[in-house]
C-alpha positions as CSV (number, residue, x, y, z in Angstrom):
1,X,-104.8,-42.8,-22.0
2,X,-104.6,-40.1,-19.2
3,X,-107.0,-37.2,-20.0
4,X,-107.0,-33.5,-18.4
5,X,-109.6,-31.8,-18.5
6,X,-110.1,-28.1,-17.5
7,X,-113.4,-27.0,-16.2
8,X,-113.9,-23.3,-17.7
9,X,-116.5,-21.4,-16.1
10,X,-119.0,-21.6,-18.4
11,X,-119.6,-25.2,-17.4
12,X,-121.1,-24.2,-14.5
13,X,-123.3,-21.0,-16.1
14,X,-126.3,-21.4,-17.9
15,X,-125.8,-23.9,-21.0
16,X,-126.8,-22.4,-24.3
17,X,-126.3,-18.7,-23.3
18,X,-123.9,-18.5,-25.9
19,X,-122.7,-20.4,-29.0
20,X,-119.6,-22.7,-28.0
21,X,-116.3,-23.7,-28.4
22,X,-114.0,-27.3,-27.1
23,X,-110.5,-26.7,-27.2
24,X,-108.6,-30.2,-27.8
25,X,-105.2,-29.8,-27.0
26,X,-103.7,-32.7,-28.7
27,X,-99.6,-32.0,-28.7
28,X,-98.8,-35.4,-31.2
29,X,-95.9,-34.9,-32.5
30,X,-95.2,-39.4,-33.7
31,X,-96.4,-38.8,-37.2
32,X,-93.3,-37.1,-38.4
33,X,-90.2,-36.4,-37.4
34,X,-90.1,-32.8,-36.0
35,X,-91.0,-33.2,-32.1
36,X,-91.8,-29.1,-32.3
37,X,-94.8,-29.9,-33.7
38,X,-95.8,-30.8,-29.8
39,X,-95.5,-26.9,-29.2
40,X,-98.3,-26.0,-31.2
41,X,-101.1,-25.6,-29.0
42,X,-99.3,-24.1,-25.9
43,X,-97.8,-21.6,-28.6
44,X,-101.5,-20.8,-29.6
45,X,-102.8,-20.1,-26.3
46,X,-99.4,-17.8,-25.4
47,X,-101.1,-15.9,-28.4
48,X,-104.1,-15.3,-27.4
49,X,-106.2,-17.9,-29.0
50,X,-108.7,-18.3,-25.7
51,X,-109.2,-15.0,-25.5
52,X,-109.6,-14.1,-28.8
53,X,-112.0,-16.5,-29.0
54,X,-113.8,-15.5,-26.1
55,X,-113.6,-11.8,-27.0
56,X,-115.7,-13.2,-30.4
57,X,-118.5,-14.0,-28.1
58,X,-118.0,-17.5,-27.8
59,X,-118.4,-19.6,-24.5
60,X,-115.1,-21.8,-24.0
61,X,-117.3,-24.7,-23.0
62,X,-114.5,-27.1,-22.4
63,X,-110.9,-27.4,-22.5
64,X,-108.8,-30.6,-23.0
65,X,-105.3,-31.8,-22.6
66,X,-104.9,-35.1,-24.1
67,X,-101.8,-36.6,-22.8
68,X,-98.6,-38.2,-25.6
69,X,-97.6,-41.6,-24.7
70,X,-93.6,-40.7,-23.6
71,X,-92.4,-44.2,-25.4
72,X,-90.0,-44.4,-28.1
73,X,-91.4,-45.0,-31.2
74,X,-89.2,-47.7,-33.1
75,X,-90.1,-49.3,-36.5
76,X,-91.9,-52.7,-36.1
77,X,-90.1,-55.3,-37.7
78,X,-91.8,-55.7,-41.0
79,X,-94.0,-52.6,-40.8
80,X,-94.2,-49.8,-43.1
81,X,-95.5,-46.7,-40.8
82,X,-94.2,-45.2,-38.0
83,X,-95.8,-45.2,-34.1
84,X,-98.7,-46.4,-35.3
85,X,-99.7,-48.3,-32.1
86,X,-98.7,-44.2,-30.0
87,X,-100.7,-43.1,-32.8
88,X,-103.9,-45.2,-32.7
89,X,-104.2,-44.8,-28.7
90,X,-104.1,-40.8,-29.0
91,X,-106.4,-41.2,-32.2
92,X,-108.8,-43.1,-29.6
93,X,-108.6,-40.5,-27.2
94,X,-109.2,-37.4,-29.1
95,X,-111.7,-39.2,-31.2
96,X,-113.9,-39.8,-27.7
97,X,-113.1,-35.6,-27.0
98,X,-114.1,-34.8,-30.3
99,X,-117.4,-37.0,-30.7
100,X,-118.3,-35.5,-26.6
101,X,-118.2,-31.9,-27.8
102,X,-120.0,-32.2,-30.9
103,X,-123.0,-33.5,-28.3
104,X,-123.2,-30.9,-26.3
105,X,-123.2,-28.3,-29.2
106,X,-120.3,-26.7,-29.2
107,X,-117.8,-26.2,-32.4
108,X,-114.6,-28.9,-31.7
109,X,-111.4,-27.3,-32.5
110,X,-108.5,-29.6,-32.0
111,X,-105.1,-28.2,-31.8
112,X,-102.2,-29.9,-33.2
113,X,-99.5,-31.5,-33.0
114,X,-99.0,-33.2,-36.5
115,X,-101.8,-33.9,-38.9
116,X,-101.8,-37.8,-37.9
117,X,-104.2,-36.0,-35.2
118,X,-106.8,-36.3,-38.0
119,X,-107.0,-39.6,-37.9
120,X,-108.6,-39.5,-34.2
121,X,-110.6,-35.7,-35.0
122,X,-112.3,-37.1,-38.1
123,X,-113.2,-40.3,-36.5
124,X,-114.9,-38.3,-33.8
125,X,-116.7,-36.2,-36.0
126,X,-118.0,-39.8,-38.3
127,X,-118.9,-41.6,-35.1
128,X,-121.3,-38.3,-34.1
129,X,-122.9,-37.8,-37.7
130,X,-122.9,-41.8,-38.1
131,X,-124.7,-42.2,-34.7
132,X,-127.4,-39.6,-36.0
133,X,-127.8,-40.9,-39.6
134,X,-126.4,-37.8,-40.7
135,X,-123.5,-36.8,-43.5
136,X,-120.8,-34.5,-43.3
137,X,-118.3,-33.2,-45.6
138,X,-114.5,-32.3,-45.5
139,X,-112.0,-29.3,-46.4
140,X,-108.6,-30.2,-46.2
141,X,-106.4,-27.3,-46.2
142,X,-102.4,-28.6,-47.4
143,X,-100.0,-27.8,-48.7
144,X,-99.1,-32.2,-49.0
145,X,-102.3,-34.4,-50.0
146,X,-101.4,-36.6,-46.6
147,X,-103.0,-39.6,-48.7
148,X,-100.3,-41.6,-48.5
149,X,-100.3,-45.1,-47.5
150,X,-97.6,-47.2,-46.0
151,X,-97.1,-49.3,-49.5
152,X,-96.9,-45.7,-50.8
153,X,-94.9,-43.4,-48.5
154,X,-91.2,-42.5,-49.0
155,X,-90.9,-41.6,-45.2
156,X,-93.3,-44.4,-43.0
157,X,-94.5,-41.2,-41.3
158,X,-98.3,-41.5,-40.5
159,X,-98.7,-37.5,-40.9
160,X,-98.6,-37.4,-44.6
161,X,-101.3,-40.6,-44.2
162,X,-104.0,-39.2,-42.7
163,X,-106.4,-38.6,-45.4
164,X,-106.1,-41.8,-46.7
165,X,-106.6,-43.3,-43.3
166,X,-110.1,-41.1,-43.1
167,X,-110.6,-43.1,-46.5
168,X,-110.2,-46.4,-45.7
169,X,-107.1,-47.2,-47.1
170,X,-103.7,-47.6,-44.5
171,X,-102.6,-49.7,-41.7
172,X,-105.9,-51.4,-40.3
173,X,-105.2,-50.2,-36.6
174,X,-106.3,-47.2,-37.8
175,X,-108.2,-47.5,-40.2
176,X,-110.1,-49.6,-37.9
177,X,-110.8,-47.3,-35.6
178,X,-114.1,-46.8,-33.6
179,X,-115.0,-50.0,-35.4
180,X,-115.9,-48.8,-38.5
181,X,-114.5,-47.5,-42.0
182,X,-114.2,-45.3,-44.0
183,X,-114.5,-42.6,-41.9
184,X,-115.7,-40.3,-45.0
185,X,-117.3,-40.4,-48.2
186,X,-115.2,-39.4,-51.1
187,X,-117.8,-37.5,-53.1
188,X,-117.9,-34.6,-50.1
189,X,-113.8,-34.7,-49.7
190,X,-112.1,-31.6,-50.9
191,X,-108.0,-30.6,-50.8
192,X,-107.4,-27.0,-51.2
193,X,-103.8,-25.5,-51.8
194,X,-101.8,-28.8,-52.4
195,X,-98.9,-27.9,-54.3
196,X,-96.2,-30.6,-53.2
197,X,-97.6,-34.7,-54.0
198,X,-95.6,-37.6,-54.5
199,X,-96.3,-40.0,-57.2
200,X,-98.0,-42.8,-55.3
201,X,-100.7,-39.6,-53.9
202,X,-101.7,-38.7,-57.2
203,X,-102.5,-42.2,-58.0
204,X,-104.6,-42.4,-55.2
205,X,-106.8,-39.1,-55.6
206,X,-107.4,-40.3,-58.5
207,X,-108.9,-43.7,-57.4
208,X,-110.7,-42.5,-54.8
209,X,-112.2,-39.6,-56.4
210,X,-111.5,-36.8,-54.1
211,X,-111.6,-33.0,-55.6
212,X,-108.5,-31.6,-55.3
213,X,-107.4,-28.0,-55.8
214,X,-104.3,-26.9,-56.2
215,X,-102.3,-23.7,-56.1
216,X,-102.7,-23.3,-59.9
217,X,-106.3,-23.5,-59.4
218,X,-106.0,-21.2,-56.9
219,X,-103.8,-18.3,-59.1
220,X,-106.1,-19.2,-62.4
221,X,-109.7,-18.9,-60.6
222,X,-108.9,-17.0,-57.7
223,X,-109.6,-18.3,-53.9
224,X,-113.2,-17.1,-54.1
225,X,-114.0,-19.2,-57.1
226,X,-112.6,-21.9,-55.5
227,X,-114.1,-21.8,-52.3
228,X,-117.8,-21.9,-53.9
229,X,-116.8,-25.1,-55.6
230,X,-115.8,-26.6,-52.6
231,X,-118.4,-25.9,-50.6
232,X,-120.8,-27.0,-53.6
233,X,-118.6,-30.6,-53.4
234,X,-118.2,-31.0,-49.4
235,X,-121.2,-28.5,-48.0
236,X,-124.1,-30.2,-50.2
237,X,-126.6,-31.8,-48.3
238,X,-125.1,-32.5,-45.5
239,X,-125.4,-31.6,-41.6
240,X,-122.0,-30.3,-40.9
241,X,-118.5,-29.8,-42.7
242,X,-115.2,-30.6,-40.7
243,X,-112.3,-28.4,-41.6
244,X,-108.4,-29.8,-41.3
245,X,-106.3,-26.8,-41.4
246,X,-102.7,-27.8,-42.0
247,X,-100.8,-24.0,-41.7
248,X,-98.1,-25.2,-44.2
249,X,-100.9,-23.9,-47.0
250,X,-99.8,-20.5,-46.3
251,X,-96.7,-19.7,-48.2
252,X,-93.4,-20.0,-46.0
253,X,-93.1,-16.1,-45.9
254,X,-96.4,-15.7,-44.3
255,X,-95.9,-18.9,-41.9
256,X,-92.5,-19.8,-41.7
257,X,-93.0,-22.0,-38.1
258,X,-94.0,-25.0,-40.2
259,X,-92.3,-28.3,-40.1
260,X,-92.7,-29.3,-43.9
261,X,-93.1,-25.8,-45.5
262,X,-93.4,-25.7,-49.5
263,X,-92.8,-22.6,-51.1
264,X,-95.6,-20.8,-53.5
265,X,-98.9,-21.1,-51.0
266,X,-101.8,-19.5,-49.9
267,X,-101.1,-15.5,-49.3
268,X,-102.8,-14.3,-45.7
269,X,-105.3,-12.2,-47.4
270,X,-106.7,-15.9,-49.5
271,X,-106.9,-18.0,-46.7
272,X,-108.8,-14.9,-44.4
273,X,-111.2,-15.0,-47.4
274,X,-111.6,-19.2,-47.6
275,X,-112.4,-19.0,-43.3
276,X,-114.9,-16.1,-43.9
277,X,-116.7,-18.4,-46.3
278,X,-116.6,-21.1,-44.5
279,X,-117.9,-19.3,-41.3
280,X,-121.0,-17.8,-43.9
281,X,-121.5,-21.3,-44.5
282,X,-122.4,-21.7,-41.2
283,X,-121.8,-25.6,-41.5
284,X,-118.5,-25.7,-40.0
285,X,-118.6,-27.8,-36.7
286,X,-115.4,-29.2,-36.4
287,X,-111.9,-27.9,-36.9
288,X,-108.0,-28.8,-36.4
289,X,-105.5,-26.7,-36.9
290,X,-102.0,-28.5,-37.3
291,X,-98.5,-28.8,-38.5
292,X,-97.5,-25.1,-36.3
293,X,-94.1,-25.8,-34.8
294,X,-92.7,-23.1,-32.7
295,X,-89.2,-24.3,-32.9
296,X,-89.0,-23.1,-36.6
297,X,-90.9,-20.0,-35.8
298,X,-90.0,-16.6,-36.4
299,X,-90.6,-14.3,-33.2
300,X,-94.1,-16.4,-32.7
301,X,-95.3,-14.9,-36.5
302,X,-96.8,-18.2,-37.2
303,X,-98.3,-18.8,-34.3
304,X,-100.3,-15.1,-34.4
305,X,-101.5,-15.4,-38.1
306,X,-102.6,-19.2,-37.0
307,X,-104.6,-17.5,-34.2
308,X,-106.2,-14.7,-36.5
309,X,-106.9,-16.8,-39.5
310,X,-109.0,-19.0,-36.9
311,X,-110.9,-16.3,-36.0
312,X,-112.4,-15.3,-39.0
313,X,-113.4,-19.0,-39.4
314,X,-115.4,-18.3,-36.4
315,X,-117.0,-15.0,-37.6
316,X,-114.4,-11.9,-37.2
317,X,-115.2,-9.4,-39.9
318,X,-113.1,-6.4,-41.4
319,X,-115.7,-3.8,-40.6
């Protein structure tokens, strides 16, 4: 697996000047079937997303182009999911990215691509909080609970499998990966926004015991209420929280550039308000922000509310 990787100048200025950010370009695009999805992260640097960063007071640390294997994927004779071996050797690679930023301090954004690329982000993050005998939790932002498993998916496509991967349940290859499984622990696992499950998902959330909230959670208790519960569930006792941010949550008419958009999501002005919680959490050390696919976009709208909800996760205030 062929790795760039950009030097940015604050590599070679004083470490620790300034709190830091990894960008982890990781273009995937095999867990489903919309190759747009490969656009995302150049379409969230065209808008701005380094500098807005930057301009937040954040040193870009390091910046990372992991490379897409250019095979064809074809269904294995007898197999269930899709490109899992293309899968499982990007999954490595980001995993190794995201694991390498989290040691040197900096916050790991990776940028998506489909959300298979959880598979390899939240391995990354268990392998760093496993190696230190620490816990972490997880906030999944979907509009799809993604814990499908081959047995259980209409489609054999590994992006609406990626929770249950991080769980332990899937195709071995990846569940396997780094060695070790599950990746998280149930009782610090939180979906926000899911609105669209098929049968075999609910099944599951239920087994494993996952919270889930959904968008009638959302419109009885309001975002706020919901926000607090989740970060009592996946922010209690632990030593950091990795966020998956899937922009299908947002309702098509705020981010229409999706490639599986369900209609009655998250408004702009709720998901603003679940980032600026997180950020006051001030446990958030890993992030992806998936599923934007330029082809679908309108005029780049999707790509410029992606890039402004992301920086109020990292601290940009009204006033």
């Amino acid at each position: 697996m062929q790795v760039t990787k950009r030097q940015s100048a604050s590599e070679t200025s004083n470490p620790g000047s300034r709190e830091s950010v990894a960008l982890l370009s990781a273009p995937l695009y095999m867990g489903g079937k919309h190759r747009g999805a490969s656009l995302g992260p150049a379409a969230l640097k065209v808008a701005g997303l380094v500098e807005r960063i930057s301009d937040l007071g954040y040193e870009i640390s390091r910046q990372v182009d992991i490379s897409i294997p250019e095979s064809v994927c074809w269904w294995e004779k007898g197999g269930a999911a899709r490109c899992v071996p293309e899968i499982g050797q990007v999954s490595l690679a980001l995993a190794d990215e995201v694991s390498a930023s989290l040691e040197t301090g900096a916050i790991a954004i990776a940028l998506g691509g489909d959300h298979s690329l959880a598979v390899g982000s939240i391995a990354g993050a268990a392998r760093y909080y496993r190696d230190k005998k620490k816990s972490f939790g997880l906030i999944w932002f979907d509009a799809h609970g993604d814990i499908n498993t081959p047995e259980t998916s209409p489609s054999g496509n590994v992006h609406g499998m990626g929770l249950a991967v991080s769980l332990g349940r899937g195709d071995k290859r990846l569940v396997d990966l780094l060695g070790f499984s599950p990746k998280l622990d149930p009782s610090k696992t939180v979906l926000v926004g899911i609105r669209d499950l098929d049968p075999g998902e609910r099944k599951i959330i239920a087994e494993v015991g996952i919270k889930a909230f959904t968008m009638s959670d959302i419109d009885r208790h309001g975002m706020e209420n919901v926000m607090e519960r989740a970060l009592q569930i996946a922010g209690k006792d632990v030593a950091g929280l990795h966020v998956s941010l899937d922009i299908d949550v947002l309702d098509p008419d705020v981010a229409p550039g999706v490639s599986t958009p369900a209609v009655g999501g998250v408004n702009f002005r709720e998901m603003r308000l679940a980032l600026e919680m997180l950020y006051i959490s001030k446990l958030v050390r890993s992030i992806d922000v998936v599923e934007l696919n330029p082809a679908l976009d309108d005029r780049s709208k999707s790509a410029h509310v992606t890039v402004e909800l992301l920086e109020h996760c990292l601290g940009k205030t009204l006033l």
